[in-house]
C-alpha positions in Angstrom: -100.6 23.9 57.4 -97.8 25.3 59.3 -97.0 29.2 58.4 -95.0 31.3 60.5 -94.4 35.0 60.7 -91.2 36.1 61.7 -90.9 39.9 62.5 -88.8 42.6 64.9 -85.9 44.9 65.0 -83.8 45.5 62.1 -80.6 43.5 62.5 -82.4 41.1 65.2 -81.8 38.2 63.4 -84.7 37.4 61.0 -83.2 37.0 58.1 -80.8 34.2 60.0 -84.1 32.6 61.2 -85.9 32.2 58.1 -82.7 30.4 56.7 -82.8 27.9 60.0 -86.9 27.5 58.9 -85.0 27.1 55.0 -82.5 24.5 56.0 -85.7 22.5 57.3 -87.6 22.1 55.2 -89.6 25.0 55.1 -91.0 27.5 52.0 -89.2 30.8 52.9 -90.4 34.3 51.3 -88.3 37.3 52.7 -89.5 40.8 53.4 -93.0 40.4 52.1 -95.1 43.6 52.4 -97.4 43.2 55.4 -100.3 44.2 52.8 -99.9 40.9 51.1 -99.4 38.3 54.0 -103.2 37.4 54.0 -103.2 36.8 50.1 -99.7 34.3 50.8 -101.8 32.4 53.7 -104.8 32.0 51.4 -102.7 30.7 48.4 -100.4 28.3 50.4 -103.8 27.0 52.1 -105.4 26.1 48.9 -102.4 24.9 47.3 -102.3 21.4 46.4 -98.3 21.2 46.5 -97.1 20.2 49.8 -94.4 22.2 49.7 -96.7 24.9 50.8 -97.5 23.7 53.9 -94.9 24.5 55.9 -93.8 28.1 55.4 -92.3 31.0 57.1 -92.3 34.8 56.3 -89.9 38.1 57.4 -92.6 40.8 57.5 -91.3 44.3 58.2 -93.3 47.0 60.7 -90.6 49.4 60.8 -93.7 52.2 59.4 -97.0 52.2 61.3 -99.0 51.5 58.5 -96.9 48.1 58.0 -97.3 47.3 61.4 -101.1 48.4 61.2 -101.6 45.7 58.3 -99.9 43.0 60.4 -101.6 43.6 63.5 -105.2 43.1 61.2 -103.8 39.8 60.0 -102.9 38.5 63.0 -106.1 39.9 64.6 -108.5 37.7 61.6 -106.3 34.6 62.0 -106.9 34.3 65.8 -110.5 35.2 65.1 -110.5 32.4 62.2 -108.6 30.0 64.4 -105.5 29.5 61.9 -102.3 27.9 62.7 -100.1 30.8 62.8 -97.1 31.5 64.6 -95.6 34.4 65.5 -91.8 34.9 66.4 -90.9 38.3 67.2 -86.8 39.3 67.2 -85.8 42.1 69.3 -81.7 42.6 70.8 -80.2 45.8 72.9 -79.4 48.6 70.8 -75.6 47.6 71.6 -75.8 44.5 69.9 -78.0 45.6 66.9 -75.4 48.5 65.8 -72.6 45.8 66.0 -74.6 43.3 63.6 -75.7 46.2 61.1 -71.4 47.5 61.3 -70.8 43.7 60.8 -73.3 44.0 58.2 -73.2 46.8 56.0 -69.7 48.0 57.2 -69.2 51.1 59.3 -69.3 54.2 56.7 -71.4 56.6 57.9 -72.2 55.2 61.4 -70.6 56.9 64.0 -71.0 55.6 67.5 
């Protein structure tokens, strides 16, 4: 089984990668709470459907007790010895307040 976790920045790009991991072929669940990213691995491992063996997740970390959760996932499948992947999105502030203006207009943002 393939399963990737795609996490960072707000308005790094995640949301654009998980449509590039869409567009081949992969299962794609956005924003899942990092509290229930162990529960998705163990379901799309037992699955029968192939479909399921290829996915790729956005988790968000923005709170510490997200990015707690995450880190304890990732810390049990490296101690399991799962294929998972990790891609991490990160930009310069500059950029990211140009995508989110792009992105949800600029009311309210002042730069």
């Amino acid at each position: 089984m393939e399963f990737v976790i795609i996490t960072g920045m707000s308005g790094a790009g995640k949301t654009s990668a998980l449509h590039v991991f869409e567009d081949i072929g992969y299962y794609c669940v956005d924003n899942i709470p990092s509290s229930l990213l162990s529960t998705l691995y163990s379901l799309c491992l037992n699955s029968k459907d192939e479909m399921m063996k290829r996915v790729a997740v956005v988790v968000d970390v923005r709170g510490t007790e997200n990015f707690n959760d995450l880190y304890a996932d990732v810390e049990q499948f490296k101690n399991k010895k799962e294929s998972v992947s990790i891609l991490f999105f990160d930009d310069g502030l500059d950029r990211l307040i140009i995508r989110y203006m792009c992105s949800r207009g600029s009311r309210g943002l002042w730069v």
